[in-house]
C-alpha positions, 0 to 999 in steps of 0.5 A: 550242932547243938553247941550251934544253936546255943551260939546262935541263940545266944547272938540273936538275943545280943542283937535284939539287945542291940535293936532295943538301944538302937531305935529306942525312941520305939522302943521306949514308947512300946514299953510305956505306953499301953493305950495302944490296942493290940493289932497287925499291920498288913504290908505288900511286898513286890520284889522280883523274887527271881533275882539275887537281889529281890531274893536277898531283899525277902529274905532280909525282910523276913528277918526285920519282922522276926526281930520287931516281933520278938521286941513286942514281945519282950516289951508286952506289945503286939504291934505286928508287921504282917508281910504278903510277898508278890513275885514281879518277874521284873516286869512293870506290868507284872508289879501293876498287877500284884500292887493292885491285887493287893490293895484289892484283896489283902487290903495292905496298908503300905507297899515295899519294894518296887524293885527297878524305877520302871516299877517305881514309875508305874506304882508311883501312881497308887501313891495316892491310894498307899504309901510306897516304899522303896528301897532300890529305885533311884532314878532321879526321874522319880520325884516326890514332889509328882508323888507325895506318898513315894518314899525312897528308902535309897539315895538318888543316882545324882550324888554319885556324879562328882565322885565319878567326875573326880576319878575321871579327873584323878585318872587324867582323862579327857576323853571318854564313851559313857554307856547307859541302860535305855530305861528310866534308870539308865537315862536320870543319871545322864544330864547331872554326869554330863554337868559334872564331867565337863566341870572337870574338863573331860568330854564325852565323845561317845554315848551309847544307849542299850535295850534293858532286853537287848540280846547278845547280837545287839551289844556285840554290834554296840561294841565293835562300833567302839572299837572302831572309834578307838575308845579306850575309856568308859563309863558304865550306868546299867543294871546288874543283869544288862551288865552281866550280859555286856562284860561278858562281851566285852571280855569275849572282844578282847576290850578287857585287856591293857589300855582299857579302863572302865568305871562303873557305878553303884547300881553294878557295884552293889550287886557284885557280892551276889553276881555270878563268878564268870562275869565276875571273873570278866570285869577283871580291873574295873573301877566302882564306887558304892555307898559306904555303910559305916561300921557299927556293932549291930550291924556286926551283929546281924551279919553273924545272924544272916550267916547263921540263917544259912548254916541252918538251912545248910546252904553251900554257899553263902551270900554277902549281904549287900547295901539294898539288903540294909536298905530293906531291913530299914524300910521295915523298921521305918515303917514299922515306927511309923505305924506306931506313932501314928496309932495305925490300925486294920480298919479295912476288911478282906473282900473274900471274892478276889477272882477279879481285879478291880479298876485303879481308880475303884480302889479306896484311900487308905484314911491313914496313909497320909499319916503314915507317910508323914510320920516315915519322913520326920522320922530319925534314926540308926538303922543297919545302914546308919543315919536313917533320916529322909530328905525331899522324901528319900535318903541323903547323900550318904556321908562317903562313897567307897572307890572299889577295884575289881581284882580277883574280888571286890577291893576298896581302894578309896573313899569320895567325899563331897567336902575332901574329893578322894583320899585314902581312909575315912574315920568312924564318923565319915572324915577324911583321915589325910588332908585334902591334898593327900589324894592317893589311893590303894594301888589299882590293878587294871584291865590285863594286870597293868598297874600303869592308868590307861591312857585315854585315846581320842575319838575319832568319828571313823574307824581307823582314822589318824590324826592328818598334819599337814606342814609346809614345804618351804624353801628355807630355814629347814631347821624350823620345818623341813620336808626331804625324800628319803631316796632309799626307802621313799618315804617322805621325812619331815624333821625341824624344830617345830615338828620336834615340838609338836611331837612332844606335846602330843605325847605329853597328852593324857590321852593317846593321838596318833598322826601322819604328817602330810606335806603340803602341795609345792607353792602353797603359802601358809594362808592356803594351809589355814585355809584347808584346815578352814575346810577340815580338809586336814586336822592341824597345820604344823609349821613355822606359822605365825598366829595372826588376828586374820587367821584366828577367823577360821581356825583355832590356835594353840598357845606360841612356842617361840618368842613374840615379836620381830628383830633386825639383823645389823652387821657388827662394826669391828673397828676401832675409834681413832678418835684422839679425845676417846679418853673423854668420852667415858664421862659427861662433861657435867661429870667432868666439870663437877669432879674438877669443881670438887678437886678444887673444893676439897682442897681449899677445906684441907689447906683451911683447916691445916694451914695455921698448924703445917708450914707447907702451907704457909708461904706466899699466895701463889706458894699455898694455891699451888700445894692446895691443887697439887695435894688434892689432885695427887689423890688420883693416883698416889697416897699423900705423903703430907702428914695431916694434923687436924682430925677434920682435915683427916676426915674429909680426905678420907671421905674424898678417897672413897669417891675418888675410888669409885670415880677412877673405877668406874671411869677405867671399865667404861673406857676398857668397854669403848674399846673392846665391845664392837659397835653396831652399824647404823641403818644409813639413810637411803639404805635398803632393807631386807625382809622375808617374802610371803610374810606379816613383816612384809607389811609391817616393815612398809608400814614402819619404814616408809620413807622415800629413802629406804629401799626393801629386798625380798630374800627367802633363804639363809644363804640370801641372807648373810650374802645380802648384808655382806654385799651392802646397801651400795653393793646391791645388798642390804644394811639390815633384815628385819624377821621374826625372832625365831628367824632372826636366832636362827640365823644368828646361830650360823653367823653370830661373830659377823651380825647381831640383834636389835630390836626395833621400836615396834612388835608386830608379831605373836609367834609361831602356833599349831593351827586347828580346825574351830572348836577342836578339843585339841587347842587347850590340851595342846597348848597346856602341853606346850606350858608344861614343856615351857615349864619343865625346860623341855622346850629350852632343850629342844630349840638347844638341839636345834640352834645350839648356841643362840636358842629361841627362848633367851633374851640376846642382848642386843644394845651394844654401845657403851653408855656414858657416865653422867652426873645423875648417877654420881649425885649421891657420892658428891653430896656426902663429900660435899657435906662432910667437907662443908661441915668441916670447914665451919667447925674449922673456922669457929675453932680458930675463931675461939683461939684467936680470941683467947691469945687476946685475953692473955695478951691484954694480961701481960703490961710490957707487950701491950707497949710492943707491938705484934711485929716486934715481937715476930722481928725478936723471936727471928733475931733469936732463932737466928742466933740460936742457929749461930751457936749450934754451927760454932759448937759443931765446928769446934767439936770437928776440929778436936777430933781431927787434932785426936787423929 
């Protein structure tokens, strides 16, 4: 024991160390200054000395006055805090009185701790008498501005809302009850959370208002009526002694089991250390936040002296200090400050006859409670708390919120900052330690020990209601939407590709719907259904229905799930052209004529170039423009057997087989396509046309196609419409059909050899929607559904499961006709060759030019051959060769006789 108290001092004297460093611009004003008379200061304090935390509070107080006394003391000063506790019973009235009686009898120069903001409201009005501190009241509604001389040494509940709103957000959800105290309290909160819900896209469905005072019977009503919206989702703003009453209830009802989540703010959250163990074991899975105290080593400190404390009083059980006990301890400091510098003394003395209260307005100013309130708010410094500096008269957003999970205790899970939203961990000077994106917290175990977040169930304004769709009964195209009897069990089964559709988005909500399908009455059209939707007779319509300008006049779309626009079905014409000319068709004539042009123009560059140096050139006129055309056009389908001379000759037929190679190429695939790929039919002039009866088309086709000649059909089924187009225009049939897409593919995927797609030259549609009552908060959660599904390739394997082949989302090609080739894209090929052999055809002839000027100089040169003239010299050159020849054939002639006459 005594090695206990030898501890405990030893703490005591390192915290008051801890103090001096700590708030030493008092301290050091304490020490040096000395003009400064001795006196006490007399301070009220109204606290509801029955509950955890007004308990905790004086106790806390207590403690900040023994330590500002022994700092007097050891700095030769005795400024002296002198405290006059009232018990408020944690009535306002009650407060009142106490305040007064004060003020009257104890002549106090300041008041701490009106403990709830109903106090704070009704003692707000002697602010002009006392300044008035308070450390717990933080309804929004109490407003310095009204109350120059009400400090709150507490944040306001507004800055708590974007935490909330951003775990509402983090958790997916998009509906939800909030629950809230009927007090001053429970309803400032309500307008800045509603603000801050809705910029996050959640909304709040149901709200709830409970009696501070309301008994048991009363909030078990409140909650069965919960039950019977089907809420799942909460968010609680009471007091600690209205939530303790009400999570027992809930736990009792069975509302704190798997699929229920709730959140709770600070108000709870702070006094959960100090809550009693059976309402702490109901709220099993909660999720709260509080205001995070950075760690610092006098608060350390302290915290080794409050356990202390109670070790030598020999208590059992000792409490966890909460944020309201820092709160208070700070309020004393602050206060205690602010006596100093503004040189604060008793001036006031006692009125002896305290047997009677005096009238409010009887009660004398305070000559330095102007100065004092002053003083607190430009005041600056480190408290328990940390960074104690006053803002509008009280506290600023502190720098974090901490995210707490009720899971056996109070765990942290998460901080919220206004700068970086929700992450993980925080540094000692309040800064996310993960980058924004990084938004994961500790792991969260909800009601029932589920880990998996709750999924939000959409209110619904009656007990037990279900979401009714009604879907069209029509005659065709089951596979879109059908409705059939099952014989056996007679239950009525809707199936098709637009039920599967809205199946899946709903299930991809984060919120949970439930639903019944409801066939509509036989010989409804689809603007009846919008119609009863219209009248909130049914809650959706779910069908092939097209979303249409007139309609969106009574009801509200979700974004299409199927293409947009209308296509025309035309048969596939399988015969083949008999046309004798079909190898000319490949190319244009510009194409024809220009090629030719080339053949010819490359030609006469190569026999340029090489016709001085190879005899194959040479020769009469008719001779060298035969070889020029049968050498240029023999590039088209074998190589040249002539061997090139001339480099340039070399290059411009090099240059030439390049583009006679891509001409060849291009010129075989196109005629290869003419004679496979089928052709399209034609609408013939005169012909009829095919459209659905009961549609937009109908309209639209009257409007596009209105001609004398044109005739239309009204067909309904698939059936009707393969039959129509195999019997013809002039068989009672029709040449086309014009529908919707998703029509049109789902015909296609019965019968795609036989028929096809083209789309025609206008698009009157916008696909097929989920109709909704106006303002359902459906519409946009739906159809975000449906881009996610879009996204994720869902929707894709939905229509595959459905139309196999031909799916409602790929583009079908539908120009089946092979286009001919024109010059415009060959232009480029023609313009290399054509330079190539330009230039070489210049370079050519300045070459031979040079030549023949320089066999002129040489020729000038020799004196005999200027008297003989170019002919001779031609005639004597053939008359030797002629003669050369004749010896060589003697020669060979007697070389065969010797070895004749040898054998």
């Amino acid at each position: 024991m005594q090695l206990t108290m030898e501890l405990e001092r030893l703490a005591r004297i390192f915290f008051l160390l801890a103090m001096l460093h700590a708030f030493d611009p008092i301290d050091c004003s304490l020490a040096q200054n000395s003009r400064h008379r001795d006196h006490d200061i007399h301070v009220g304090v109204i606290l509801d000395m029955e509950s955890p935390v007004g308990e905790m509070a004086r106790q806390c107080m207590t403690m900040a006055i023994s330590d500002l006394n022994a700092l007097a003391s050891h700095v030769n000063h005795n400024l002296k805090l002198i405290l006059h506790p009232r018990n408020s019973m944690g009535r306002p009235l009650k407060a009142l009185s106490s305040a007064v009686e004060l003020l009257e009898n104890e002549k106090v120069e300041a008041l701490i701790g009106p403990q709830t903001s109903e106090e704070a409201e009704l003692l707000a009005e002697l602010g002009d008498k006392v300044p008035i501190i308070s450390f717990s009241a933080s309804s929004p509604f109490l407003s310095g501005d009204k109350n120059p001389n009400f400090i709150r040494m507490t944040t306001n509940d507004n800055t708590q809302v974007g935490a909330i709103a951003a775990l509402v957000q983090e958790f997916g959800w998009r509906e939800l009850v909030i629950i809230h105290e009927d007090s001053s309290y429970g309803n400032g909160i309500i307008p800045d959370l509603l603000l801050a819900l809705d910029k996050g896209n959640a909304r709040v469905a149901h709200r709830i208002a409970i009696p501070p005072q309301a008994g048991d019977i009363y909030v078990e009503a409140q909650l069965y009526k919960l039950m019977a919206l089907s809420a799942n989702v909460f968010i609680v703003h009471t007091s600690a002694s209205l939530a303790s009453r009400f999570f027992l209830k809930v736990n009792e009802l069975g509302m704190m089991s798997t699929g229920y989540g709730w959140i709770v703010t600070d108000g709870i959250v702070n006094e959960l250390p100090v809550i009693d163990q059976l309402v702490l074991d109901s709220m099993q899975g909660v999720v709260g936040i509080r205001p995070y105290i950075p760690p610092s080593e006098r608060l350390r400190n302290f915290s080794l002296k409050w356990r202390n404390s109670f070790v030598t009083h020999q208590h059992q059980q000792i409490p966890d200090m909460n944020v309201y006990c820092l709160w208070a301890y700070d309020s004393v400091w602050a206060l205690a400050k602010a006596a100093y510098h503004s040189g604060l003394t008793t001036s006031m003395q006692k009125n002896d006859s305290a047997n009677k209260l005096a009238h409010l307005a009887a009660i004398p100013l305070r000559p330095t409670g102007y100065e004092l309130v002053r003083t607190i708010l430009q005041g600056k410094f480190t408290g328990l708390s940390g960074e104690i500096q006053l803002r509008n008269g009280q506290l600023q957003q502190p720098v974090a919120f901490e995210i707490v999970n009720v899971v056996g205790r109070v765990k942290r899970i998460g901080f919220w900052t206004e700068l970086n939203g929700i992450t993980r961990g925080l540094n000692r000077s309040g800064v996310a330690t993960q980058l924004p994106s990084v938004r994961k917290m500790g792991s969260i175990g909800w009601p029932g020990s589920s880990l998996a977040i709750p999924k939000s169930q959409r209110i619904v304004s009656k007990a037990g209601k279900r979401l009714r769709a009604v879907v069209p009964d029509r005659v065709g195209f089951k596979e879109l939407v059908g409705v059939e009897l099952d014989h056996e069990t007679h239950a009525t089964m809707v199936t098709g590709f637009c039920v599967d559709v809205f199946k899946v988005a709903i299930d991809l909500l984060p919120y949970e719907v439930k639903f019944d399908f409801i066939p509509a009455p036989a010989g409804s059209s689809y603007d009846d259904l919008i119609h009863q939707v219209h009248l909130q007779r049914y809650d959706a319509a779910v069908g092939d229905i097209t979303i249409r300008a007139d309609r969106t006049w009574y009801v509200d779309f979700t974004m299409p799930f199927t293409e947009a626009g209308v296509g025309m079905i035309v048969p596939i014409d399988t015969t083949r052209s008999k046309s004798m000319w079909i190898f000319l068709q490949p190319l244009e004539v510009d194409l024809w004529l220009v090629t030719g042009a080339f053949f010819v123009f490359t030609g006469w560059v190569v026999w340029t170039i090489e016709h001085n140096d190879k005899s194959e050139f040479k020769g009469p006129l008719p001779q060298q423009i035969g070889t020029v055309m049968v050498y240029s056009f023999s590039t088209l389908v074998f190589p040249q057997w002539e061997k090139l001379i001339g480099n340039l000759s070399k290059v411009v037929v090099i240059v030439w087989l390049f583009v006679v190679l891509i001409l060849s190429s291009s010129y075989t695939a196109n005629l290869s396509s003419m004679l496979t790929v089928h052709q399209l039919q034609s609408l013939p002039k005169g012909g009829s046309v095919g459209f659905p009866s009961n549609s937009l088309v109908n309209q639209t086709v009257r409007i596009n196609l209105s001609s004398k000649d044109t005739s239309f059909s009204l067909l309904q089924k698939v059936e009707d419409y393969a039959n129509a187009l195999r019997d013809g225009s002039r068989n009672g049939g029709v040449s086309a059909i014009i529908d919707e897409i998703p029509y049109v593919k789902l015909f296609l995927s019965k019968y795609s050899t036989q028929y096809t797609m083209v789309e025609p030259s206008y698009n009157s549609t916008n696909g097929f929607g989920f109709a909704f009552p106006k303002g359902s908060p459906l519409v946009a959660d739906i159809s975000a559904s449906i881009a996610k599904m879009r996204e994720d390739g869902k929707l894709h394997l939905i229509g595959q499961n459905w139309f196999q082949s031909h799916s409602l989302f790929t583009n079908q090609d539908s120009a089946t006709k092979v286009a001919r080739l024109d010059l415009y894209s060959f232009r480029g090929l023609f313009l290399i060759t054509g330079i190539t052999s330009t230039v070489a055809a210049i370079v050519s002839y300045k070459y031979m030019k040079e030549k023949l000027n320089a066999q002129k100089h040489e020729a000038i040169d020799q004196p005999v051959k200027e008297k003989v003239s170019p002919g001779w010299f031609l005639f004597s050159k053939h008359l030797r060769d002629q003669s050369n020849m004749r010896n060589l054939c003697i020669i060979y002639q007697a070389k065969s006789l010797q070895d004749q006459s040898s054998i």
